[in-house]
N, C-alpha and C positions, 0 to 999 in steps of 0.2 A: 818535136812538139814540146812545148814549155810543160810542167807539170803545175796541176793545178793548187794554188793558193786556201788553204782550211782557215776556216774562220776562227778565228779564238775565243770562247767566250767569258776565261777568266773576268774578273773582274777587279780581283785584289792584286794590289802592285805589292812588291815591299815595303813600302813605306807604309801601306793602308790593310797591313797585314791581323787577322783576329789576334782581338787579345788573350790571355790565357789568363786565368784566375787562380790561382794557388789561396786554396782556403783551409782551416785547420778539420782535422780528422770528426771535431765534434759536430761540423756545419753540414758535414758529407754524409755522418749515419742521421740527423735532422732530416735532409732532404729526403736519403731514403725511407726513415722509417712513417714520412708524409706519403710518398707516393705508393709506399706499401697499405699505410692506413684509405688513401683516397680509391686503390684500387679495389681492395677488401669490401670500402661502401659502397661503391658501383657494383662489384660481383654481387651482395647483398642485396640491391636496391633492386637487382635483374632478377634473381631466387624468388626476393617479395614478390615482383607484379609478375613471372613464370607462374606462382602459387596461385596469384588471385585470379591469373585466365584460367586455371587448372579446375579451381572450384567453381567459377562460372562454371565452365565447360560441363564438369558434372551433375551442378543443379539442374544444367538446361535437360540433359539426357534423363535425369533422375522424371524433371513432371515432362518429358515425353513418354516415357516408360510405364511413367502411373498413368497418365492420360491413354494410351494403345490397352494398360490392364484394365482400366475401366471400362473402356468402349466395347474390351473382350466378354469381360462379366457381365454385361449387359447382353451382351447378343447370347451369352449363355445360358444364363437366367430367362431369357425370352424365349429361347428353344427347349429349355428343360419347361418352364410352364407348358407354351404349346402340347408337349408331348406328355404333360400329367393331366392335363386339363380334362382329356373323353373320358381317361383312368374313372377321377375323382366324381365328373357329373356322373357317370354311370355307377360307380358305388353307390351317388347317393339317394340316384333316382328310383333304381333297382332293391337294393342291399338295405340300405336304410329302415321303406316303409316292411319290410318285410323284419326287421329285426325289431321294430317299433309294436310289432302286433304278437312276437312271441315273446315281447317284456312285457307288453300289456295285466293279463290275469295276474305276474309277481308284481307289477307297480298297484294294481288295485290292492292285492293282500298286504302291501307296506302300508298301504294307506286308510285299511282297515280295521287292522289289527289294534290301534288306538281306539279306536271311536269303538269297537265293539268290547274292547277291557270298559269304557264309562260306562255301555248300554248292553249290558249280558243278555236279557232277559227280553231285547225289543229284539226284531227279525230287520236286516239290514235289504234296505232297496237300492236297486242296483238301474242304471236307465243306461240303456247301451245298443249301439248298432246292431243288429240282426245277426250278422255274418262271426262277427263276435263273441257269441254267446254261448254256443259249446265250449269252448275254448277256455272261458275264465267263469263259467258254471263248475265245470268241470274241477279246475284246480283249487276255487274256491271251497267246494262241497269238501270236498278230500282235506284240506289243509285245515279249516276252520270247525267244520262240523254247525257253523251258525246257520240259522236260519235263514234263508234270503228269498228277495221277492225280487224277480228278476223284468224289467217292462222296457222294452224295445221301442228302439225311436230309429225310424230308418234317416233322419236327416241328420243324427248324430256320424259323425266319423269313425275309421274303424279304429282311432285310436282315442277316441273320447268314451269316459265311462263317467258317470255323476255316481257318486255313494253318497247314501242319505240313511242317517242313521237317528232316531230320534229328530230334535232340531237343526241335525247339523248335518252339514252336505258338503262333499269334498268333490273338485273335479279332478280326474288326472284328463291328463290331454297331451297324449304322445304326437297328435296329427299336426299340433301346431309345431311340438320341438320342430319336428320332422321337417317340416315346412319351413321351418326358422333357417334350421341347420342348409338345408338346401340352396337357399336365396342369400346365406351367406357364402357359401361357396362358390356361386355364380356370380356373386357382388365380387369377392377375391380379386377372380380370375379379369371379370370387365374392367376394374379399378387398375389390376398388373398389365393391361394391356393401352389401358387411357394412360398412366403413369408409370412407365418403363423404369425410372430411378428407384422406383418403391416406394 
């Protein structure tokens, strides 16, 4: 059997043989120290835009991160309210009016003690809840030693007192703090619950 025939695929004959270029020493470090330099900017130019996806890449992680810390402190903030909120109504519903009426008799005596240095000599009236009257007769008499004329108003509060001393009349009014204090606490808590941001 014959042996088969391989295709050649040269293409250069002798005659049509590459040329060679003999060029001097200075043309040869030219070329390279070009293809050194054009490599260098391409390594460069791939470092740059590596750096710029790099800092993308962290800004994006950076506002997911604050975005997930926010969403956290929110629902934290939401559960800590929750859980002060009975605490806080109940001190102030409880604790309050009850610390409101054992300041009462010293908030009257601060607010005496002025008007009874201008008016020694008059006896100082006093207009007051019923239930309150032992109570700041009591520490009045003892503290002052002034004279007082004590006249009971049952539609007064038990933290409202009028002192009236000659022409002039002071109110204290613990009922209203108290009441103030209260409905801002309650205002707080409804306003942290309508507006979760704060």
């Amino acid at each position: 059997m014959p042996l088969p025939q391989l295709e050649v695929f040269e293409t250069a004959t002798p005659d049509t043989a590459p040329e060679v270029v003999v060029t001097d020493r200075a043309s040869v470090e030219e070329a390279r120290l070009a293809a050194w330099e054009q490599g260098y900017r391409a390594g460069w130019d791939d470092a740059v835009s590596a750096e710029a996806g790099e800092k993308e890449k962290i800004a994006a992680d950076l506002a997911r991160n604050l975005q997930a810390l926010a969403f956290t402190w929110q629902e934290a903030r939401a559960h800590i309210l929750s859980a002060v909120e009975p605490l806080l109504t109940g001190m102030v519903e409880r604790i309050l009016p009850e610390l409101a009426r054992e300041s009462l008799a010293p908030m009257v005596l601060e607010q005496l003690m002025p008007l009874a240095a201008e008016a020694a000599d008059q006896p100082a009236t006093l207009v007051l809840n019923p239930a309150v009257r032992t109570r700041v007769e009591t520490m009045l008499t003892a503290a002052t030693g002034l004279p007082l004329v004590i006249e009971e108003e049952p539609s007064l509060g038990e933290g409202q007192v009028y002192i009236r001393l000659g022409l002039r009349e002071v109110k204290v009014d613990l009922s209203r703090a108290t009441a103030e204090i209260t409905a801002a606490v309650r205002n707080f808590f409804t306003l942290s619950q309508e507006n979760p941001d704060g």
